[in-house]
FIGUKOL-356622 format. One line per 10 residues: number of its first residue (from 1); their letters; for each residue x, y, z of C-alpha. Coordinates in pm, 1 decimal. Each point is the difference from the previous one (the first is absolute). Layout:
BEGIN
NUM	A	X,Y,Z; ...
This chain:
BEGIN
1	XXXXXXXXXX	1561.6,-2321.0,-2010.7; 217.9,75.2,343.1; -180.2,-65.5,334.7; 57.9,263.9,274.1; -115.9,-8.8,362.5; -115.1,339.6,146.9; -27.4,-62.7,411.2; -106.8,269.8,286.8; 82.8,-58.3,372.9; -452.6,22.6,76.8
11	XXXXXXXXXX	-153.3,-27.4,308.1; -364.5,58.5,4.2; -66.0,17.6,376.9; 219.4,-1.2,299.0; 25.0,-381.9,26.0; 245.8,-70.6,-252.2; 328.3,-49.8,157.6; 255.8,287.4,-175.5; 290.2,-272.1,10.3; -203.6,-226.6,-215.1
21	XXXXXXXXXX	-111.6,193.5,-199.8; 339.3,108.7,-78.7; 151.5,-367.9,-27.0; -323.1,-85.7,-249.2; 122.9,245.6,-262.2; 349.7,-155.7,-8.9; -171.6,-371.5,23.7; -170.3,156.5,-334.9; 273.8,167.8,-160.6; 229.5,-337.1,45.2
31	XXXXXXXXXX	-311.8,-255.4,-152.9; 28.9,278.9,-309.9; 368.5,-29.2,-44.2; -0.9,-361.7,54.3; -266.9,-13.3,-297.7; 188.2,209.8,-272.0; -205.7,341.6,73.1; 212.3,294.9,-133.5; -76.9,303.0,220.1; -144.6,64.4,392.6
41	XXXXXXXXXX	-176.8,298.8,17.5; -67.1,213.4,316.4; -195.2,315.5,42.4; 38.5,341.5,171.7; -306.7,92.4,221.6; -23.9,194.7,360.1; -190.2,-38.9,303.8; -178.3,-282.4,-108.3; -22.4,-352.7,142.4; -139.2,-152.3,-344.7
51	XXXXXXXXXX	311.1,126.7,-134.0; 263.9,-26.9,235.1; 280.2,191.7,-253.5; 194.3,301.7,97.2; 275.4,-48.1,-184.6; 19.3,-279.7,-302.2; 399.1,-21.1,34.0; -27.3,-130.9,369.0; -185.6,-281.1,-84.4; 121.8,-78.6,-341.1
61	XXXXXXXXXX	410.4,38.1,199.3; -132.5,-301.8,204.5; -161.3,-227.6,-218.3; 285.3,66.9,-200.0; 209.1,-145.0,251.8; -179.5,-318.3,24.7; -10.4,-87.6,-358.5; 244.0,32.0,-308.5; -177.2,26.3,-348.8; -322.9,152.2,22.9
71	XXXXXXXXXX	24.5,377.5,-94.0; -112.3,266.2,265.3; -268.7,262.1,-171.6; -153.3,319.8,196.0; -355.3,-12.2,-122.6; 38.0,293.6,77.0; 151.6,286.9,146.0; -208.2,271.4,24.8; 195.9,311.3,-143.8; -150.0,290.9,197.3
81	XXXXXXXXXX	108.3,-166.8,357.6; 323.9,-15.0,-148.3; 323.6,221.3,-37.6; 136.8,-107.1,-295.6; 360.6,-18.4,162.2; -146.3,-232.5,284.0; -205.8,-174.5,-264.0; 318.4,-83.8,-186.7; 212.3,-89.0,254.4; -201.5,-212.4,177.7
91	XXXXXXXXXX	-88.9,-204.4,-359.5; 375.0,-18.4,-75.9; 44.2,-143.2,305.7; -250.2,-261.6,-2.3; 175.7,-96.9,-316.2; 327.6,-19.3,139.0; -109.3,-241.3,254.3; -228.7,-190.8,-246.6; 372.2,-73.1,-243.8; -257.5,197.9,-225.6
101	XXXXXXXXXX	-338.9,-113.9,51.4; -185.4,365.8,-1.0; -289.8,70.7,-196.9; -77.6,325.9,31.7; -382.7,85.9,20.9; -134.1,389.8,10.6; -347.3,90.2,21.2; -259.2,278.1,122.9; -194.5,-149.2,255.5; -345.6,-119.3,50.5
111	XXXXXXXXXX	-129.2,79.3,309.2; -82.0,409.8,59.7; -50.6,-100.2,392.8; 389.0,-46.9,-13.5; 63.0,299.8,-225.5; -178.7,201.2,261.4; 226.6,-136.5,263.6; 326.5,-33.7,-179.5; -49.0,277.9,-215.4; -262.1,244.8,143.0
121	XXXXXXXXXX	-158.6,213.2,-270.3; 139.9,-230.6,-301.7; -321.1,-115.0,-238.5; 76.5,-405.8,-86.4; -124.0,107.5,-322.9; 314.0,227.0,-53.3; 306.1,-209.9,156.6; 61.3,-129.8,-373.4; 172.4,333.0,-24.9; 238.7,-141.8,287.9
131	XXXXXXXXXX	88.7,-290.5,-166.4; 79.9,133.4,-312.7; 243.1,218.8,141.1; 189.9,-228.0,266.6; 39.4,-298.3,-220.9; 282.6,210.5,-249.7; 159.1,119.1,289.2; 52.6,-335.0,178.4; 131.5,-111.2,-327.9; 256.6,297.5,6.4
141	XXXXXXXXXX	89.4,-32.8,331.1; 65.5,-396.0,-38.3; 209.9,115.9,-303.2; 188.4,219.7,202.7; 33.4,395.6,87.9; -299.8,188.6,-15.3; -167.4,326.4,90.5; -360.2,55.5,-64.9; -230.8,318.1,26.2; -319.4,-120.0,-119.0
151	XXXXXXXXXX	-349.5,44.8,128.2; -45.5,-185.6,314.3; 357.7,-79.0,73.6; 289.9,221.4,-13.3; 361.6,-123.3,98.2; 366.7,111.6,-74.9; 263.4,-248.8,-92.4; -69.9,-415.2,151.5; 27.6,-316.3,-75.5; -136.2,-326.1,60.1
161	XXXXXXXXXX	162.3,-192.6,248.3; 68.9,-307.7,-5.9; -90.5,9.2,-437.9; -189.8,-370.8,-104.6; 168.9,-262.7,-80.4; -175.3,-66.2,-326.2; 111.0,206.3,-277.7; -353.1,88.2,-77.5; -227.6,-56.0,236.1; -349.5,-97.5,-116.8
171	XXXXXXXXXX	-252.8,270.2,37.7; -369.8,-68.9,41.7; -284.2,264.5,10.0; -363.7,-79.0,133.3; -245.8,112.7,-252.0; -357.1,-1.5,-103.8; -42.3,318.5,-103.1; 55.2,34.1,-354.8; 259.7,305.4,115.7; 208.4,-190.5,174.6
181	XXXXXXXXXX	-62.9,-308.3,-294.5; 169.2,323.8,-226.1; 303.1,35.5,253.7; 75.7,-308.5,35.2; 45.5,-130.9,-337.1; 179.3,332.7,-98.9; 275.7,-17.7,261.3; 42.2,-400.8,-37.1; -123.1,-80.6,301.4; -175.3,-376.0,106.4
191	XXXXXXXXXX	-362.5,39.6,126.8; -218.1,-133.8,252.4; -365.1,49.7,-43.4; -291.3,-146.9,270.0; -354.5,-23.5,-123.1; -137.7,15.9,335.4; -296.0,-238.1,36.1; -107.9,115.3,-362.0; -83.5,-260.9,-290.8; 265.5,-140.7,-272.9
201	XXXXXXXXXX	-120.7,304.8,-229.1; 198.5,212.1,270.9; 356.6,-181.6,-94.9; -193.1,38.4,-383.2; 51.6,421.5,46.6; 321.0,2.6,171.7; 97.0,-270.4,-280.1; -151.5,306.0,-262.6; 190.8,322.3,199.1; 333.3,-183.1,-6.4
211	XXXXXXXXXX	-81.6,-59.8,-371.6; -65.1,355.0,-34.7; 313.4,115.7,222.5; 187.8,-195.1,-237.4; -125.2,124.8,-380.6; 79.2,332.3,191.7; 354.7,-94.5,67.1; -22.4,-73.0,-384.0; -31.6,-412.0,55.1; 295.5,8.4,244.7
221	XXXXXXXXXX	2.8,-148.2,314.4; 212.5,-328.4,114.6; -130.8,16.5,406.5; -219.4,-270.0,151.5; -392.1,19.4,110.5; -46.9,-144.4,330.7; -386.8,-82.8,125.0; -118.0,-36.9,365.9; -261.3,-215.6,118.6; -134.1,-74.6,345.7
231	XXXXXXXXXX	45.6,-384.1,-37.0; -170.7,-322.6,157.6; 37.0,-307.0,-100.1; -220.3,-313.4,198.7; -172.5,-321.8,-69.8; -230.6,13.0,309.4; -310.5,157.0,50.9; 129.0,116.2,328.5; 282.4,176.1,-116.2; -182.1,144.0,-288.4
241	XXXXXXXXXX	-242.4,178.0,284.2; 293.5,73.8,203.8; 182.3,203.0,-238.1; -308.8,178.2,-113.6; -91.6,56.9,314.3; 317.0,159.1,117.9; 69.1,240.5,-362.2; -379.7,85.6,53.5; 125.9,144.2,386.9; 330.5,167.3,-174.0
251	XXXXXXXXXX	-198.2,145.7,-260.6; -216.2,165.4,260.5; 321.8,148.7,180.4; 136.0,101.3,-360.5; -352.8,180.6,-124.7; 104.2,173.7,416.6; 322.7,159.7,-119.5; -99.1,51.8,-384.0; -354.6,178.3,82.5; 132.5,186.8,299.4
261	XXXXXXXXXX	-329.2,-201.6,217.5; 58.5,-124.9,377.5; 285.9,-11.3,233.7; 304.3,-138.6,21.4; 83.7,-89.9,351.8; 356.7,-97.5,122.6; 81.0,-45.5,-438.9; -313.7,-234.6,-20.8; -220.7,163.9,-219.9; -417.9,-49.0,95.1
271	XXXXXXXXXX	-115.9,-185.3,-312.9; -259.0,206.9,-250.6; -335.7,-243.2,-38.2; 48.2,-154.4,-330.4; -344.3,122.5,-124.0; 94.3,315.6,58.1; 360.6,21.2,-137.2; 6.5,164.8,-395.8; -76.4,-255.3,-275.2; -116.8,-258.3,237.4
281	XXXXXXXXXX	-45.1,-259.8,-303.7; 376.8,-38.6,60.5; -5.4,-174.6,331.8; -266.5,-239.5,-95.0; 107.1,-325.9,60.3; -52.8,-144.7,-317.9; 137.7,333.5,-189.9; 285.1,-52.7,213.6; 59.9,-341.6,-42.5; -12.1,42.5,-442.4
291	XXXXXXXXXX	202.3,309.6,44.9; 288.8,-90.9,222.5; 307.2,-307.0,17.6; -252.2,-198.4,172.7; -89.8,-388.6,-47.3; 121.9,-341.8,-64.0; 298.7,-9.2,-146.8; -173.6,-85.3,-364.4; -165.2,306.3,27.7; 303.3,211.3,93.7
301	XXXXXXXXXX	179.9,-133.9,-252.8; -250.1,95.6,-249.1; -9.7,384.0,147.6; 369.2,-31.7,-56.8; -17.9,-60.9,-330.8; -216.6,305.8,-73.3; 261.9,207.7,147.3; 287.8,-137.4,-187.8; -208.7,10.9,-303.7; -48.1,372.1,45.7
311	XXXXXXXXXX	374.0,38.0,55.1; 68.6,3.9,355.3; 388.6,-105.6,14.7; -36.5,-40.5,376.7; -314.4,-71.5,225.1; 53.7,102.8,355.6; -222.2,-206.4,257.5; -80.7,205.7,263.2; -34.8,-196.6,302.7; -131.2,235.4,238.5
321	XXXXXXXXXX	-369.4,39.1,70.0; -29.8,-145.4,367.0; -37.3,-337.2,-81.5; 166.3,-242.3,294.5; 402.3,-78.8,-15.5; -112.2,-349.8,-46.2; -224.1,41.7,-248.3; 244.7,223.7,-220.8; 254.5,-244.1,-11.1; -268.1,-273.2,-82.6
331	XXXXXXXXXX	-108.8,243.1,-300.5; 376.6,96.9,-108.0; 109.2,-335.0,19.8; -331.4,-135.4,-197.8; 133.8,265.6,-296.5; 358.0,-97.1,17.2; -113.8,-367.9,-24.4; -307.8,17.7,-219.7; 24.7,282.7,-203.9; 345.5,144.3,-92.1
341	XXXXXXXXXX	109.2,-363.1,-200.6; -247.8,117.3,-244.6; 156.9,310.7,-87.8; 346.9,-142.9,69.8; -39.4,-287.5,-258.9; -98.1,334.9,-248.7; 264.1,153.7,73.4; 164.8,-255.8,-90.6; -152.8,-91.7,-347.6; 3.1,368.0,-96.2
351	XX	384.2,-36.3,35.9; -22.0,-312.6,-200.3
């Protein structure tokens, strides 16, 4: 099993200093690299400060420049923002300046706040549509000349310029929908899928839907599953608090944007009270605490296992959930240290 590190520039209130912020993502992305993890993911959100992400290639250009084997993944763009020619060029590019980094992440968006922003009268529930018809065309526009005249793009004659570097640049689609399960495997595409703070039976029906996707595809299907996590790993009390404290406060701002409840002031959102937010057996501590990356790192390791039982080829450890810079460096370093020799010295024997 791979490790990757998904990372958002967050800010939670106005305190946080923007430039450190900034540097702590690269401080992240480096301790990854340094430690063997295969792919950095960044996200695409707008007008939020939990979220700092307006455009995935920005970031991923920079961090790029400051280290030299970890690969560079959009997780992800969100196709209806998106001109497919811009959306091409601007992922070729990244790959240029990578020497052919780029993984390419596409996606339909969470959040109907933004779509109602971004894309005024566009239902979340319907931006699959988008996604499934950009992704060909960035493909044929990589490959070179192409017109299109499809349904919500129409084009004559373009290219992508600059084209990637890679030959074939690796492709990965977002999905928990057993639609998008259905795409992905067809059109041999890697997927990412994020339980939310759901239990292990979650990852147990994505696990069944890509099973499913692929007896439709008539047992075909050579692309990898990748799982997300929030993740916290501590051997103190006070950090255990700490972190639940702070995903507790970013899962009050999350049930904000998802449920449409309370402002959002200045990009902070007002949190939703937890007893109120849908499901509320999912932010209770303990629920949390079973369901999520989080505990010592014998316990971690153990979740871990689960996952790579089930199949997951890569686990993503999603660092983001308002936690202190300090404290996520304590917990990434803790699973560098204390939990990925385990799975290393499997790797290892499984070669054997």
């Amino acid at each position: 099993m791979k490790f990757h590190l998904a990372i958002n520039l967050e800010r939670l209130d106005a305190s946080l200093d923007m430039k450190a912020v900034r540097d702590h993502t690269l401080e992240m992305v480096q301790m990854a690299e340094a430690a063997g993890f295969e792919i950095a993911w960044a996200a695409e959100h707008h007008a939020l400060e939990m979220t700092i992400a307006p455009n995935p290639f920005q970031i991923l250009t920079w961090w790029g420049e400051h280290t030299k084997t970890i690969r560079l993944g959009v997780g992800v763009a969100n196709a209806a923002y998106w001109h497919p020619i811009k959306l091409a060029g601007e992922a070729a590019m990244l790959d240029l300046l990578s020497d052919g980094r780029l993984e390419f992440g596409i996606g339909s968006g969470a959040y109907q706040r933004e779509f109602d922003r971004m894309m005024p009268g566009l239902d979340q529930r319907d931006s699959w549509q988008y996604m499934q018809e950009s992704l060909p065309v960035v493909q044929k526009l990589w490959a070179g000349d192409y017109a299109h005249d499809g349904t919500y793009w129409k084009f004559p004659t373009a290219t992508s310029c600059p084209k990637p570097v890679q030959d074939e640049v690796p492709i990965w689609v977002a999905a928990r929908a057993p639609i998008t399960f259905d795409y992905a495997v067809e059109h041999g595409c890697d997927i990412m899928s994020w339980p939310l703070t759901m239990p292990f039976s979650e990852a147990e029906s994505y696990r069944a839907r890509l099973d499913d996707a692929i007896a439709k595809n008539g047992g075909r299907y050579d692309g990898r599953w990748s799982l997300m996590r929030h993740t916290a790993v501590y051997e103190t009390e006070d950090d255990r608090n700490s972190a639940m404290t702070s995903l507790r406060r970013v899962l009050g701002q999350f049930g904000n944007l998802m449920m449409k409840r309370g402002e959002v002031v200045n990009g902070f959102p007002d949190p939703v009270p937890l007893e109120e937010m849908e499901g509320n057996a999912r932010v209770d501590p303990e629920m949390l605490e079973e369901n999520l990356m989080f505990g010592n790192p014998d316990v971690v390791a153990a979740k871990l296992a689960k996952y790579q039982d089930l199949g997951v080829d890569a686990f993503i450890y999603y660092a983001s959930m308002g936690m202190d810079m300090d404290q996520q460096k304590r917990s990434l370093q803790l699973f560098i240290d204390k939990v990925m020799p385990a799975f290393a010295e499997k790797e290892l024997a499984h070669a054997g």
